[in-house]
N, C-alpha and C positions, 0 to 999 in steps of 0.2 A: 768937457765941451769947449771947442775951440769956439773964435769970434765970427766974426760973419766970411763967406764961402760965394765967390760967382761961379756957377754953375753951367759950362756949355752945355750942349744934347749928347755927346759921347757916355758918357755918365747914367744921364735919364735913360738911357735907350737901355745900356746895355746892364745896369742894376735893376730896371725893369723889368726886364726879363729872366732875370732870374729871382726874386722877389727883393732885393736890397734895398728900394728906396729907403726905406726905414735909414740905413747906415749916416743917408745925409744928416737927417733929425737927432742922431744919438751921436754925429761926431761933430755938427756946428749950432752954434746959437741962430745963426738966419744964414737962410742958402737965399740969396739971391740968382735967378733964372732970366738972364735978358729974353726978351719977345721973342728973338729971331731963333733963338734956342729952344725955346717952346716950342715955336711952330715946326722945328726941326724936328723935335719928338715925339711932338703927337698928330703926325701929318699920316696920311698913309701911302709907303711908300708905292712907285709903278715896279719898281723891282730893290732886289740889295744885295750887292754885290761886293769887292772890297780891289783891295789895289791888284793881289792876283788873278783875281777874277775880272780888273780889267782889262789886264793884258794879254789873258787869254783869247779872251772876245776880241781885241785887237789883234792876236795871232789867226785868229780863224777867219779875219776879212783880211787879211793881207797887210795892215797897219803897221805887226811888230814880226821882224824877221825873225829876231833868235829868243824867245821869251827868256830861256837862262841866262844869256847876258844882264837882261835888263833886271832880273832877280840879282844878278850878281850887284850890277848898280847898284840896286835902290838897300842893299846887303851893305855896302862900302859907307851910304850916308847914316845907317841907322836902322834899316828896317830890320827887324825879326821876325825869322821867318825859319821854323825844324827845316832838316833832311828829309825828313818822310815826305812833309809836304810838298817839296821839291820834287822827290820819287813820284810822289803821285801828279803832280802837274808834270813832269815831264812823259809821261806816260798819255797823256790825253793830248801833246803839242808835236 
């Protein structure tokens, strides 16, 4: 067990959902959870979406011209993102 752990909402949400909390408790001695992180993960979302899924919604009001561009962008700083799912959002844009 490692020392103590601050813990954003990224984490809670998404080891939550597949039953991991546990991992925190079996890999730190204290996980610390600031508030605002809390309240990020046990808030109940109005929808959930992700940065693809923003820009699509932004393709469909007119917002983003070429959506594979901006895949291509947001590809150049870091993001990860398969082929397929590229296949498949180009397909819907």
């Amino acid at each position: 067990m490692s020392g103590r752990m601050i813990c954003n909402a990224s984490p809670l949400i998404f080891l939550s959902k597949i039953g991991g909390l546990n991992l925190l408790n079996d890999l730190f001695a204290e996980v610390l959870i600031p508030d605002g992180a809390w309240k990020e993960a046990t808030r109940k979302p109005d929808g959930v979406t992700g940065t693809l899924g923003i820009l699509i919604a932004g393709h469909r009001r007119g917002l983003v011209a070429d959506v594979s561009a901006e895949i291509n962008a947001l590809r150049k700083v870091g993001f990860r993102v398969s082929d397929s799912v590229i296949t498949q959002i180009n397909k819907q844009t």
